[in-house]
N, CA, C and O of each residue as an XYZ file, in Angstrom:
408
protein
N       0.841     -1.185      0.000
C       0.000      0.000      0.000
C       0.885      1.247      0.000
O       1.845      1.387      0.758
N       0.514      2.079     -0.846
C       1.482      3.237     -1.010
C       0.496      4.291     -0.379
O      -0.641      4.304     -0.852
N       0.782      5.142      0.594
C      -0.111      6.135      1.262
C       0.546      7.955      0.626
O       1.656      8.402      0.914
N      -0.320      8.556     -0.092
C       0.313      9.936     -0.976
C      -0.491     10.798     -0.692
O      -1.445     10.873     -1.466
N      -0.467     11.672      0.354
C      -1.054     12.885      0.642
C      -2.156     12.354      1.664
O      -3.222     12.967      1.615
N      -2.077     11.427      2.481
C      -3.269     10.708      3.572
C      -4.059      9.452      2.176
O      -4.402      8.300      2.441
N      -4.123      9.819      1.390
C      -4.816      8.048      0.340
C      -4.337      7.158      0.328
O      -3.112      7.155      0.208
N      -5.124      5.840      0.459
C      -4.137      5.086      0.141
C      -4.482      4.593     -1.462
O      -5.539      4.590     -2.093
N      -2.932      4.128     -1.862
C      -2.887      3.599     -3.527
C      -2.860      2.654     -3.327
O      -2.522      2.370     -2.178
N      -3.135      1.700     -4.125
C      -3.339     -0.017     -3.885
C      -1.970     -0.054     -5.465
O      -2.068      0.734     -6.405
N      -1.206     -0.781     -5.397
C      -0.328     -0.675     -6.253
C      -0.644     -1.535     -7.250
O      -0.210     -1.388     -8.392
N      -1.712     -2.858     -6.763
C      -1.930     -4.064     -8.400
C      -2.860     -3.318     -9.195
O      -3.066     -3.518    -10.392
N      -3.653     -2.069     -8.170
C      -4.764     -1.393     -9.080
C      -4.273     -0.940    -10.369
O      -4.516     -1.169    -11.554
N      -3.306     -0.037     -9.529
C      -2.577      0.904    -10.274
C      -1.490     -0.254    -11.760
O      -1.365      0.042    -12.948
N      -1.078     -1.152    -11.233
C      -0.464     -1.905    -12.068
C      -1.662     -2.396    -12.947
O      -1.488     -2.075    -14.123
N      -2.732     -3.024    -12.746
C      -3.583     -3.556    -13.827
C      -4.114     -3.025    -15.267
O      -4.451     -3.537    -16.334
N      -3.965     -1.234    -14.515
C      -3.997     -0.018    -15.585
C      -2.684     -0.247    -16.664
O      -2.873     -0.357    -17.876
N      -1.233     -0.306    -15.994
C      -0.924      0.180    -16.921
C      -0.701     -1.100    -17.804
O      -0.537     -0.919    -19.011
N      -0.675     -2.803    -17.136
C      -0.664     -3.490    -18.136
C      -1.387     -3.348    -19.326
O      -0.899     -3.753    -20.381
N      -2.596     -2.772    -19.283
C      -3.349     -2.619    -20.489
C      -2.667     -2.010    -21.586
O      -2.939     -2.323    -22.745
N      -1.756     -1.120    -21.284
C      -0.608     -1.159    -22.375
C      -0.148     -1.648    -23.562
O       0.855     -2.228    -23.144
N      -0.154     -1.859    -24.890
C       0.586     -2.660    -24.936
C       2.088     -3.002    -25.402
O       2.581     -4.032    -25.860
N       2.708     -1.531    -25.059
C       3.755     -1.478    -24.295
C       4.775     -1.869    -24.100
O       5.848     -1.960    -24.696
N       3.943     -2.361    -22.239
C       4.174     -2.773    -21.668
C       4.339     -4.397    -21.616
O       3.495     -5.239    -21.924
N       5.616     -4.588    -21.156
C       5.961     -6.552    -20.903
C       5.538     -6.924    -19.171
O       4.894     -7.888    -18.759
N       6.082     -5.922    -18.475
C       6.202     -6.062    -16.772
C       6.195     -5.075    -16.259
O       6.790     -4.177    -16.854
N       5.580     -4.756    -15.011
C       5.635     -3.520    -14.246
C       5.322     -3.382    -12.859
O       4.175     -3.713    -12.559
N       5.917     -3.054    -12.123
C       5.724     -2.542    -10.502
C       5.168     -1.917     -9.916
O       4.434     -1.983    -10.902
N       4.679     -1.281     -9.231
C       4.323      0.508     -8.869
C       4.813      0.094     -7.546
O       4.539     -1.003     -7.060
N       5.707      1.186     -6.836
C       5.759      1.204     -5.853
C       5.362      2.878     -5.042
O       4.702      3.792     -5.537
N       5.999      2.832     -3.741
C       5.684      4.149     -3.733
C       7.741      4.649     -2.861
O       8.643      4.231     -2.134
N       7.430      5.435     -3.458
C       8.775      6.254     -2.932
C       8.699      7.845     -2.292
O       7.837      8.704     -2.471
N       9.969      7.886     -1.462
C       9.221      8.688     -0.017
C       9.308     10.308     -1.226
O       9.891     10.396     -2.307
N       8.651     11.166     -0.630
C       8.248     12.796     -0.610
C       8.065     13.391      0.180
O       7.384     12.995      1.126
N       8.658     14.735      0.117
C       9.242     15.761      1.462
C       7.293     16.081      1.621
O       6.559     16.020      2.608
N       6.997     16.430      0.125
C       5.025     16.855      0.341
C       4.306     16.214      0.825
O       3.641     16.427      1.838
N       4.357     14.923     -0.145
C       3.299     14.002     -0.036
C       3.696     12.857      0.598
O       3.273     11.835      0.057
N       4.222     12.733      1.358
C       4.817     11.527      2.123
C       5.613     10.273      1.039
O       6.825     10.081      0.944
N       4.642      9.632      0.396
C       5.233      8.979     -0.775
C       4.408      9.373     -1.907
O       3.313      9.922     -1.786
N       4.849      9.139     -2.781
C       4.728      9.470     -4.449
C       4.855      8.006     -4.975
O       5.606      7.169     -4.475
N       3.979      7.784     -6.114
C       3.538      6.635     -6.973
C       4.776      6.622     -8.270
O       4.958      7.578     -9.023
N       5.541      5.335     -8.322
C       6.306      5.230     -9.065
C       6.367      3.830     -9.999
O       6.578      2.695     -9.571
N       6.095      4.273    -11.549
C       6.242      2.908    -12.360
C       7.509      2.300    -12.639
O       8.240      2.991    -13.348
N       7.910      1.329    -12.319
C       9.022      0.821    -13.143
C       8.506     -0.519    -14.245
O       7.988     -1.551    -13.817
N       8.716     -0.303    -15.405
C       8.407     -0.868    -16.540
C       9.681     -1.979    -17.278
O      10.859     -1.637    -17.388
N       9.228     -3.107    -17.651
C       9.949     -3.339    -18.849
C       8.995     -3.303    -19.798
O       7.830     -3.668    -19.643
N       9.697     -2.664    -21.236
C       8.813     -2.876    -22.146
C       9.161     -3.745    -23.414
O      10.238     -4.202    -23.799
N       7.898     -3.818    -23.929
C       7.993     -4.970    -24.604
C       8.948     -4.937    -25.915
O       9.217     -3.775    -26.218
N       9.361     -5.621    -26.521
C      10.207     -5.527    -27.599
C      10.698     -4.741    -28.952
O      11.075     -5.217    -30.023
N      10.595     -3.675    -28.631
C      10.743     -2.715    -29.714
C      10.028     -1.608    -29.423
O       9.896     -0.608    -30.129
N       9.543     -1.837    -28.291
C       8.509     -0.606    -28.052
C       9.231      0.490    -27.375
O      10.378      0.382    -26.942
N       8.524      1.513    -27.309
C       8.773      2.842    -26.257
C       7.513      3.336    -25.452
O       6.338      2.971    -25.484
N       8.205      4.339    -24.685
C       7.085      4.655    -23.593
C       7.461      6.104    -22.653
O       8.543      6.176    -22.071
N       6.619      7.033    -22.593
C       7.705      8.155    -22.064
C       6.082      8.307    -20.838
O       5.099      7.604    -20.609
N       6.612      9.635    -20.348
C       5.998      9.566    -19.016
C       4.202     10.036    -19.473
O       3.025      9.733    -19.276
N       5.360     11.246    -20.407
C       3.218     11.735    -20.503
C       2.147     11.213    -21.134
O       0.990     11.597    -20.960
N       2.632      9.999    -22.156
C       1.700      8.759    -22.602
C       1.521      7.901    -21.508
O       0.398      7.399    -21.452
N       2.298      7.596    -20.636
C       1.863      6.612    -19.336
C       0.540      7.517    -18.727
O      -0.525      7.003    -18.385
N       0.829      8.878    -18.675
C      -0.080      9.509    -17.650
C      -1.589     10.099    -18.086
O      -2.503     10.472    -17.351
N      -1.550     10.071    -18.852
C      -2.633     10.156    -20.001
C      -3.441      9.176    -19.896
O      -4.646      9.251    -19.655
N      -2.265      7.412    -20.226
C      -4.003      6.706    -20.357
C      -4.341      6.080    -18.500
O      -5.285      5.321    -18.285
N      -3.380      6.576    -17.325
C      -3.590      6.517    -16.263
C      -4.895      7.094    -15.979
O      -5.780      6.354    -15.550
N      -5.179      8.697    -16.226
C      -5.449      9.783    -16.007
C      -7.132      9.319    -16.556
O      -8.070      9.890    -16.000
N      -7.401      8.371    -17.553
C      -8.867      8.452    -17.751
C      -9.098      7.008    -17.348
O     -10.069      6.487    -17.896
N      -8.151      5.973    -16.190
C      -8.877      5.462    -15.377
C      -8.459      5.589    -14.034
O      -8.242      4.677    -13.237
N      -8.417      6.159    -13.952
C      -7.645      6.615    -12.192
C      -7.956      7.389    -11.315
O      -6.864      7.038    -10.868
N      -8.184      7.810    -10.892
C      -8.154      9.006     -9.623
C      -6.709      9.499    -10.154
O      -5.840      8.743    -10.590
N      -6.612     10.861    -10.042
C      -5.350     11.541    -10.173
C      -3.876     11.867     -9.057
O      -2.706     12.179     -9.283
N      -4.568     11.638     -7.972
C      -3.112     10.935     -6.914
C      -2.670      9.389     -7.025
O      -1.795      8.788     -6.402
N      -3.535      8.953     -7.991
C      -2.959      7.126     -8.081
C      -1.678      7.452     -9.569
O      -0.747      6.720     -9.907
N      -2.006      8.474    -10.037
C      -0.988      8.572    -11.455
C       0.102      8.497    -11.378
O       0.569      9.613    -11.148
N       1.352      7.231    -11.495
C       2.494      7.478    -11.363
C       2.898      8.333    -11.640
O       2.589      8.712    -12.770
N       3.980      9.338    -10.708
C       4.532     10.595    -11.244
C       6.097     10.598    -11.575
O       6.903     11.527    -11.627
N       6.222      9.344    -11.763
C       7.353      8.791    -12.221
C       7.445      7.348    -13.443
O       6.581      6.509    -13.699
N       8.687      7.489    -13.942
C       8.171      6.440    -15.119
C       9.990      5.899    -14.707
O      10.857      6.668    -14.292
N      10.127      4.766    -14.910
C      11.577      4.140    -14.710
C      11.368      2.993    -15.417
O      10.534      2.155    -15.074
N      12.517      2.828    -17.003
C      12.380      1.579    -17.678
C      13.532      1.223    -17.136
O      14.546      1.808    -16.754
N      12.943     -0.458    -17.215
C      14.469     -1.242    -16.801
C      14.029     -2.490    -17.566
O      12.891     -2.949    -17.667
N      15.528     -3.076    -18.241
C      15.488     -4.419    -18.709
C      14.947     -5.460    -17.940
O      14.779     -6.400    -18.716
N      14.572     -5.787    -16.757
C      13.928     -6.694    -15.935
C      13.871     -6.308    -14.208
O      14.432     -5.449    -13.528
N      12.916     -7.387    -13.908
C      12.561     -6.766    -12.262
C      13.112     -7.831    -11.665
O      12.972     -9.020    -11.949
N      13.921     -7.190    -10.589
C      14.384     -8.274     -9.593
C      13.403     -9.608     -9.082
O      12.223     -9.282     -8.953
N      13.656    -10.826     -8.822
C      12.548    -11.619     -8.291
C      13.004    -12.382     -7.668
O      14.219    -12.555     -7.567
N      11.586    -13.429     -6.737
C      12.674    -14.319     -5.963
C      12.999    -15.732     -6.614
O      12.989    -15.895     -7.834
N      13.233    -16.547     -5.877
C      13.431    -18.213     -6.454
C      11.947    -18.298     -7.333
O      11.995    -18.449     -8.553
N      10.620    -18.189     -6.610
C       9.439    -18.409     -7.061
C       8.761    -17.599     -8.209
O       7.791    -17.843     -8.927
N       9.794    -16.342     -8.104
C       9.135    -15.481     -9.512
C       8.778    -14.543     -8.827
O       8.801    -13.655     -9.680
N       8.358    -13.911     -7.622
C       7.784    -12.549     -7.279
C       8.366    -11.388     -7.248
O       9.413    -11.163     -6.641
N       7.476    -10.255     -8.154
C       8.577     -9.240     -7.993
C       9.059     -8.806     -6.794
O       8.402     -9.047     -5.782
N      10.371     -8.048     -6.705
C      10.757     -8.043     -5.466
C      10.991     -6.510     -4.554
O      11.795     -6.405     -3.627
N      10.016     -5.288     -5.102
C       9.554     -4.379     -4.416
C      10.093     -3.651     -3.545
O      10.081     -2.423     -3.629
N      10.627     -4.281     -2.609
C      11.488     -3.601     -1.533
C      13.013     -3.197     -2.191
O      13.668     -2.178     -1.974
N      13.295     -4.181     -2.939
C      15.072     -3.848     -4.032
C      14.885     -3.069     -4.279
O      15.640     -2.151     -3.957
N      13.671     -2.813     -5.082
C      13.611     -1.547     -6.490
C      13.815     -0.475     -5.640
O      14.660      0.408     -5.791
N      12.674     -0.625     -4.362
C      12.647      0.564     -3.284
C      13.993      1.251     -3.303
O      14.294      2.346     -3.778
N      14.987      0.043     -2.459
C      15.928      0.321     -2.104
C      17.211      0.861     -2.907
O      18.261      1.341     -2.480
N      16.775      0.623     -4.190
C      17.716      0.773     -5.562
C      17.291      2.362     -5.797
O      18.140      3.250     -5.724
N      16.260      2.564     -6.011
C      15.688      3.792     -6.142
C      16.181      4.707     -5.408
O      16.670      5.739     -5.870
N      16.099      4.398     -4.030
C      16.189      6.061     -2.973
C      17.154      6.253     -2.554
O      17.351      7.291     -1.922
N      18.169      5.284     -2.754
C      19.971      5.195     -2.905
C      20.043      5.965     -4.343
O      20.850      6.891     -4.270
N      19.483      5.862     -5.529
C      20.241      6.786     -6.808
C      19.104      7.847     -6.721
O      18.450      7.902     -7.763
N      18.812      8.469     -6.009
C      18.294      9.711     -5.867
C      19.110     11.060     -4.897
O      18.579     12.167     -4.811
């Protein structure tokens, strides 16, 4: 649960949006901290094979199913998501990968 300005974001919500993509191969949302809003909604994407993807097309087709504090306000492509033995993404890395290169 990502909590941004007192809401809470449910992050598979927010992920189910942007799979509709098609984009998109894989994607995360997590939330990462903010001096404002406590945390802020962040996508990390792989995309699919030849494709591209920039922030203000992510936020656009967010924006006509979303509530507008669920809109990632961040976009981060990466060749793949950390996981465990079983396959789950692994959320807390990215976290931790993230607010170390900031």
């Amino acid at each position: 649960m990502i909590i941004s300005g007192g809401e809470n974001i449910a992050s598979s919500e927010v992920e189910r949006v942007i799979y509709d993509l098609p984009e998109v191969r894989e994607v995360a949302v997590i939330g990462l901290r903010d001096a404002r809003w406590g945390e802020r909604p962040v996508a990390i994407v792989v995309l699919a094979e030849g494709a591209s993807l920039e922030l203000p097309a992510l936020t656009e087709h967010c924006r006509t199913r979303l509530a507008s504090f669920k809109v990632p306000k961040e976009l981060v492509i990466r060749d793949s998501l950390p996981r465990n033995p079983s396959g789950k993404i692994l959320k807390r890395v990215l976290r931790a990968e993230l607010e170390t290169s900031e």
